[in-house]
C-alpha positions as CSV (number, residue, x, y, z in Angstrom):
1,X,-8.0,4.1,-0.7
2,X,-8.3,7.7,-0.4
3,X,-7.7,10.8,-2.6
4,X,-4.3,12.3,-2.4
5,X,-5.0,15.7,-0.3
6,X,-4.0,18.7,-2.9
7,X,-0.5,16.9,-3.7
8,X,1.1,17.3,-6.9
9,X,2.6,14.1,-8.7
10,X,6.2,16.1,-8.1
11,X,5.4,16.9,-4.4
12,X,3.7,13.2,-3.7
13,X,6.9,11.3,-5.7
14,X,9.2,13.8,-3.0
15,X,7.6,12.5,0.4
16,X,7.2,8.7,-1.6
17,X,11.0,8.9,-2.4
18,X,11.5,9.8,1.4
19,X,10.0,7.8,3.0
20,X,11.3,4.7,1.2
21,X,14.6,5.8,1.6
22,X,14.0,5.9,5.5
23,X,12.6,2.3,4.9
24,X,16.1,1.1,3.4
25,X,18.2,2.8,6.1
26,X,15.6,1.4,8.6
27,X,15.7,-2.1,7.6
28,X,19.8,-2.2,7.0
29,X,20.5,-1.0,10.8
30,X,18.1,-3.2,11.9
31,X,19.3,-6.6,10.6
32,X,23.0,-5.4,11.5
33,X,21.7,-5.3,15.2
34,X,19.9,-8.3,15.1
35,X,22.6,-10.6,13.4
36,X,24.8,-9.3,16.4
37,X,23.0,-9.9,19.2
38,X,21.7,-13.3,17.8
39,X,24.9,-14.8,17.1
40,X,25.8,-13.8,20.7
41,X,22.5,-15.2,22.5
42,X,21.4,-17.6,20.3
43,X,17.9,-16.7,20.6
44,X,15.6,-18.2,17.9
45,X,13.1,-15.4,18.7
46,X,15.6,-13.0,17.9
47,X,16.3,-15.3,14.7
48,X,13.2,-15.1,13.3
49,X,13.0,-11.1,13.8
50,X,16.6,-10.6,11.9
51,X,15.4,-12.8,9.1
52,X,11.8,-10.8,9.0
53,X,14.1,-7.9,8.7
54,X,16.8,-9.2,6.3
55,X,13.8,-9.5,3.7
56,X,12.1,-6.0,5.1
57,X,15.4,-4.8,3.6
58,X,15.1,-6.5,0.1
59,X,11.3,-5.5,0.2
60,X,11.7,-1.8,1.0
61,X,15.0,-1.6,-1.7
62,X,12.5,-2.7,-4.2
63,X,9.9,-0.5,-2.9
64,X,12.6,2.2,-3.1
65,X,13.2,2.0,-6.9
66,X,9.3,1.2,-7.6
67,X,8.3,4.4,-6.7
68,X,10.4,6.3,-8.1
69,X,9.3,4.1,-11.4
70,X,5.8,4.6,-10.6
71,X,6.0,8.4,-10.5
72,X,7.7,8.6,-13.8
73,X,5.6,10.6,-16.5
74,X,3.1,8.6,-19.1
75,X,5.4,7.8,-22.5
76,X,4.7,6.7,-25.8
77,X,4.7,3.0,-24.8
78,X,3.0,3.4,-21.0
79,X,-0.1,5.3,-22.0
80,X,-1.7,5.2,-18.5
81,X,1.9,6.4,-16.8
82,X,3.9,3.3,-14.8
83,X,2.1,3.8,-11.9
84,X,0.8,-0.6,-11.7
85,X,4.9,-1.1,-11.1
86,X,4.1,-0.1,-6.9
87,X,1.4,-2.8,-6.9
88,X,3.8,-5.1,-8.1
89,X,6.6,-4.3,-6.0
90,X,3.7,-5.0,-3.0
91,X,3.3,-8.5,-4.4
92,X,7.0,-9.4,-4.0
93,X,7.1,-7.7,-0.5
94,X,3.9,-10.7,0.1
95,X,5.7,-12.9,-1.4
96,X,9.1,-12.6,1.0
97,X,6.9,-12.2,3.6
98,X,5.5,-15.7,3.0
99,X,8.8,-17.2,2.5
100,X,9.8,-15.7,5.8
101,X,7.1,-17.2,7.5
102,X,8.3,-20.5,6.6
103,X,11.8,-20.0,7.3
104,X,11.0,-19.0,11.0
105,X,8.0,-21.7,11.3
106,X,10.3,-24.0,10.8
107,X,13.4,-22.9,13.1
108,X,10.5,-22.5,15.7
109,X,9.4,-26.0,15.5
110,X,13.1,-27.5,16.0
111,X,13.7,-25.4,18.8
112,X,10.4,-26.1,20.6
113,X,11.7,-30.0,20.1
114,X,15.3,-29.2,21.4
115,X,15.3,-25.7,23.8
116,X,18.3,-24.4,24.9
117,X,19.1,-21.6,27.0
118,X,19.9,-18.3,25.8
119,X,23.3,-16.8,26.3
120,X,23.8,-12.4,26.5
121,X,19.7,-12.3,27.2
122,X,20.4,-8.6,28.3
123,X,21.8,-8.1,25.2
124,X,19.0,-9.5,23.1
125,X,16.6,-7.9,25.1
126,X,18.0,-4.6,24.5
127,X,18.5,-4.9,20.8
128,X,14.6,-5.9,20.7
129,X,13.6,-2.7,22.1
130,X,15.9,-0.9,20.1
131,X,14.3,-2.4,17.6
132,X,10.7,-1.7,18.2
133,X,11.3,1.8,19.1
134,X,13.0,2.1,15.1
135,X,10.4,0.3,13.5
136,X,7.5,2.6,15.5
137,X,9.6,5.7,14.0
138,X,9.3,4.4,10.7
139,X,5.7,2.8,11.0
140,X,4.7,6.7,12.0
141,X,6.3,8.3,8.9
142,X,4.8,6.2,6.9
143,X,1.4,6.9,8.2
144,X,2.1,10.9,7.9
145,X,2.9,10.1,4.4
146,X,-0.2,8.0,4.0
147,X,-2.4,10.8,5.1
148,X,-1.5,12.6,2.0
149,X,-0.4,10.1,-0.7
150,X,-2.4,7.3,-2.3
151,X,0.9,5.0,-2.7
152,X,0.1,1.2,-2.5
153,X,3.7,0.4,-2.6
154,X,4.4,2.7,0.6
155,X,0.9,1.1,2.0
156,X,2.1,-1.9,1.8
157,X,5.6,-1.0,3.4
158,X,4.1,0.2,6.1
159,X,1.7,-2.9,7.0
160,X,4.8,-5.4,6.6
161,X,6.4,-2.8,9.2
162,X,3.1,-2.7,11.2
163,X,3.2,-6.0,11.2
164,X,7.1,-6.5,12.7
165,X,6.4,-4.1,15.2
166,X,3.9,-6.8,17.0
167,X,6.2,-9.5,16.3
168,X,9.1,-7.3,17.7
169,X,7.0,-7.4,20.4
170,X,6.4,-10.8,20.7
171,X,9.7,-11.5,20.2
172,X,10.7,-9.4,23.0
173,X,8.2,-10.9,25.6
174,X,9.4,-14.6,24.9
175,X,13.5,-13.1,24.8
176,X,12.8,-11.7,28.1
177,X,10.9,-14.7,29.6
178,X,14.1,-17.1,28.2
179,X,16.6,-14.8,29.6
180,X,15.1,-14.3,33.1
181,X,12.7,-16.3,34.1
182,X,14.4,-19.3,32.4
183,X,11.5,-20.7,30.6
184,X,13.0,-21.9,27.5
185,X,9.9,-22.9,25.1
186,X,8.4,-19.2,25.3
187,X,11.2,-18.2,22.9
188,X,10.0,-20.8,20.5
189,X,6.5,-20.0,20.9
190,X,7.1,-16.4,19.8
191,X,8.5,-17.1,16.9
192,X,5.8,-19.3,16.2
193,X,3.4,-16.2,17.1
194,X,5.6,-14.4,14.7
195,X,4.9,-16.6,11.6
196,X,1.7,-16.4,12.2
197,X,1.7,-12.5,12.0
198,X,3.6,-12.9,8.8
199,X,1.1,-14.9,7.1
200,X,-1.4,-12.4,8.0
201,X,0.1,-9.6,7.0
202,X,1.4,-11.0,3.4
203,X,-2.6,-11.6,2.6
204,X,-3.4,-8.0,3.5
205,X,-0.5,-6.9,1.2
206,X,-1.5,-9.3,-1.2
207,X,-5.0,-8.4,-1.5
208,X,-4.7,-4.5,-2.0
209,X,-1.8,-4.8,-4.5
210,X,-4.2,-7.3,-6.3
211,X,-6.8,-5.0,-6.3
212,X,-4.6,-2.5,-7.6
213,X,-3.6,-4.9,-10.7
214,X,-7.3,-6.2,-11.4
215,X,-7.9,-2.3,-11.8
216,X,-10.8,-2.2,-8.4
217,X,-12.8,1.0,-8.5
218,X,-12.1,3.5,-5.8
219,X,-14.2,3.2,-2.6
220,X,-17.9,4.5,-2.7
221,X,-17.2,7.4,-0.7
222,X,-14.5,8.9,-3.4
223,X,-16.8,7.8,-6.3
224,X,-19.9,9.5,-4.4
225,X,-17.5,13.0,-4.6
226,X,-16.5,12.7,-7.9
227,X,-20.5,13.0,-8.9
228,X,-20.9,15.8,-6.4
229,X,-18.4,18.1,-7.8
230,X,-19.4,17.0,-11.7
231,X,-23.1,17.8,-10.7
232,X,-22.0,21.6,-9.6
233,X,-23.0,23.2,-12.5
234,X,-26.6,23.0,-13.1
235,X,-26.0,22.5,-17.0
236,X,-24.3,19.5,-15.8
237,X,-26.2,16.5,-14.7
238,X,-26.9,12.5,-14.7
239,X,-23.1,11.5,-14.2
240,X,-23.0,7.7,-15.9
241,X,-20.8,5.2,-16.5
242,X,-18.3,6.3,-14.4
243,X,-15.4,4.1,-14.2
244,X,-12.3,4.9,-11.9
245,X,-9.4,2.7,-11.1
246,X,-6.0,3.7,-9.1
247,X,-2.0,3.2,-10.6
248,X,0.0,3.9,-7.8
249,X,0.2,7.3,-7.2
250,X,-2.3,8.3,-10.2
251,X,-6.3,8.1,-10.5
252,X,-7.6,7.5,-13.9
253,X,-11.4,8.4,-13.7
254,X,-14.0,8.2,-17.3
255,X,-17.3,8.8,-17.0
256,X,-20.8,10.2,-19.4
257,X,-22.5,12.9,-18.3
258,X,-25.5,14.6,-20.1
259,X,-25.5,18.1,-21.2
260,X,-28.2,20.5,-22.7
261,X,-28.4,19.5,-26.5
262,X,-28.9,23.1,-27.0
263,X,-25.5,24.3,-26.1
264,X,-23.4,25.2,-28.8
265,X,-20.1,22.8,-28.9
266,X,-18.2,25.8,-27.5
267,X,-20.3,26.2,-24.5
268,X,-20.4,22.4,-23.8
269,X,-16.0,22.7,-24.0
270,X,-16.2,25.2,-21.6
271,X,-18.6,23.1,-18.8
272,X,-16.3,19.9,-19.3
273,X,-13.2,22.1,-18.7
274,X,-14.6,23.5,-15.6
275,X,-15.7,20.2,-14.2
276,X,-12.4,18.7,-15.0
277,X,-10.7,21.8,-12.9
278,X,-12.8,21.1,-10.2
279,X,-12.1,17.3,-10.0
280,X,-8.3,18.2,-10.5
281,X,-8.3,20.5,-7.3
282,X,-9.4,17.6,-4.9
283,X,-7.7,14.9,-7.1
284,X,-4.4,16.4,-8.7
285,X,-3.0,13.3,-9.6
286,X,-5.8,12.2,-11.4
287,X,-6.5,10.9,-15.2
288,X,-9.8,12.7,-16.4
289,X,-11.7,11.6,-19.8
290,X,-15.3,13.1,-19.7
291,X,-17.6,12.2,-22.4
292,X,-20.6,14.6,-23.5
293,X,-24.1,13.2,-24.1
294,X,-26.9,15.6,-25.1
295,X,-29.9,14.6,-22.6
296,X,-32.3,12.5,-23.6
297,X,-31.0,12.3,-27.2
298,X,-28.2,9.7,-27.1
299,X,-28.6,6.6,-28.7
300,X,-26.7,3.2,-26.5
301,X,-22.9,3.8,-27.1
302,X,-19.3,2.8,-26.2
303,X,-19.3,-0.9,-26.8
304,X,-19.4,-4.0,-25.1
305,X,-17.9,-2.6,-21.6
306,X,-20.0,0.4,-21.4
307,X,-23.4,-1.9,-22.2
308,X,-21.8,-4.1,-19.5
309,X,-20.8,-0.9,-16.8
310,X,-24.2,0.8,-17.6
311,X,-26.0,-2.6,-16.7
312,X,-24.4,-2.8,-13.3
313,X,-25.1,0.6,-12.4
314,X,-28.4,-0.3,-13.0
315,X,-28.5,-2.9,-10.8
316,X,-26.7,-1.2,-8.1
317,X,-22.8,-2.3,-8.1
C-alpha cells in the first residue's frame, strides 16, 4: 500500500465518497440489465453474471457507508479514528463473493448435466457488452482514485470489479458461442470459469483487509522514506523502533529516534516538530507519535512490545 499523494483526509473522504457512489449506481443498472435479458434468454452464463452483480450491489452499498464511517474524525471512544471499519466492509464484500461463487458453481453444474438452448442470444450478447464496457468505466475510476488514496475498502471494490470484468468476458464468449454457433455446454463452462474467478478474487480481498485488521506494517519502501525524511536533520539520527500500521484512509506511524543529549528540551521540541511537518507533507493523513532518546544515554525502555519490536529489527524483519 502506498502513501496518499499530498491528500487531505477531507479531500481523500470527497473522491472515496465518489467513487463509491459510482459503484452503487454501477452495480444497480447493471443487475436491472442482466435480470432482463436473462429471463428472456435463459442463459446460465448470463445468470451467474446478474447474481455476481446483485451482490456487487450489496458489497459496494456497504462500501458506500464504510467509508464515509472510516473518514469520520478520532472521538473519545475511537482513539485511533474509525478508519479499521473499510477493512471490514472488504471482508463482507469476500465473503459475498464466496457465497456467489457457490451459487453460480452450482447452477453451472446442472446446466452442464441438462443444456438447453438459449432464446434472444442477441439480446444477451448485447447486454454483456454493455456490461463490460460499464464495469471497465468504473474499474478505471477506481484506479484514478487509487493513485491518490490509500482506501482498502475502495481497493477492494475495485478488485471484486476487476475481477467481473474477466468473467463479463467469459460470460460473453460462452453467450456468444450458445447463441451462434449452437454449442450449448460453453455457456455452462463459463460460468464455471466464472466461479472460479470469484474464488480468486475473494482471497485477494480477504487477505489485504486481513492485513489491514492484524495491523501489517506498511511496505518496505514507505517505511525506508519515513527514515529518510526523519534523518534530514543532522541533529536527528538512528530512527528505532519504528512501528507503522494503516486504518483505512489514515497512517498511524511511532518510532525512537536519538537526539543530542546536549540540547536543551526546547531545542529537541523544535527538531521533533519539524520532522513531524516533514512526514506530514508526504503523508497528510498520517498518525505521528515520535519519542526522543538522548544518544547513547538511554537505558532499554517501552515494555514488552518495544523489547520485542527492537529484537526484530535486530534481526532484520
Amino acid at each position: 500500500m502506498t502513501s496518499p499523494r499530498g491528500l487531505t483526509p477531507a479531500e481523500s473522504a470527497a473522491l472515496t465518497r465518489r467513487v463509491t457512489l459510482m459503484s452503487v449506481s454501477v452495480a444497480g443498472l447493471l443487475v436491472a440489465l442482466k435480470a432482463g435479458a436473462w429471463l428472456a434468454s435463459g442463459s446460465v452464463a448470463l445468470l451467474a453474471s446478474m447474481a455476481d452483480s446483485a451482490l456487487d450491489l450489496v458489497a459496494s452499498t456497504i462500501t458506500f457507508f464504510a467509508v464515509r464511517y472510516a473518514a469520520a474524525p478520532p472521538d473519545a471512544e475511537h482513539r485511533f479514528g474509525h478508519g479499521k471499519a473499510e477493512a471490514f466492509s472488504s471482508l463482507v464484500q469476500a465473503g459475498l463473493v464466496f457465497a456467489s461463487a457457490a451459487l453460480i458453481g452450482q447452477e453451472a453444474i446442472r446446466h452442464l448435466a441438462a443444456p438447453h438452448p438459449l432464446a434472444q442470444g442477441g439480446l444477451a450478447v448485447g447486454v454483456m457488452v454493455a456490461s463490460t464496457l460499464l464495469t471497465g468505466a468504473l474499474i478505471f475510476a477506481q484506479t484514478q482514485v487509487l493513485k491518490r488514496t490509500t482506501s482498502v475498502a475502495v481497493s477492494g471494490d475495485r478488485a471484486h470489479y476487476a475481477t467481473d470484468l474477466a468473467s463479463n468476458l467469459i460470460a460473453l464468449a460462452g453467450i456468444a458461442a450458445s447463441a451462434w454457433l449452437g454449442v450449448n455446454n460453453v455457456d455452462a463452462l463459463a460460468a464455471l470459469a466464472v466461479t472460479a474467478l470469484l474464488l480468486w478474487g475473494a482471497v485477494s480481498v480477504f487477505r489485504e483487509a486481513a492485513n489491514q485488521l492484524m495491523d501489517h506494517e506498511l511496505p518496505e519502501d514507505a517505511r525506508a522514506r519515513i527514515v529518510a525524511l526523519m534523518t534530514q536533520d543532522p541533529r536527528l539520527t538512528d530512527v528505532h523502533q519504528l512501528r507503522t500500521r494503516s486504518s483505512g484512509p489514515y497512517v498511524h506511524m511511532q518510532m525512537h529516534v536519538d537526539l543530542d543529549p546536549e540540547l536543551t528540551l526546547e531545542d529537541a521540541h523544535t527538531v521533533i516538530v519539524a520532522a513531524e511537518k516533514r512526514l506530514l507533507a508526504e503523508f497528510p493523513q498520517a498518525d505521528v507519535i515520535i519519542h526522543a532518546d538522548p544518544r547513547g544515554r538511554a537505558e532499554p525502555h517501552g515494555g514488552a512490545f518495544a523489547e520485542a519490536h527492537a529484537t526484530g529489527e535486530r534481526m532484520g524483519v
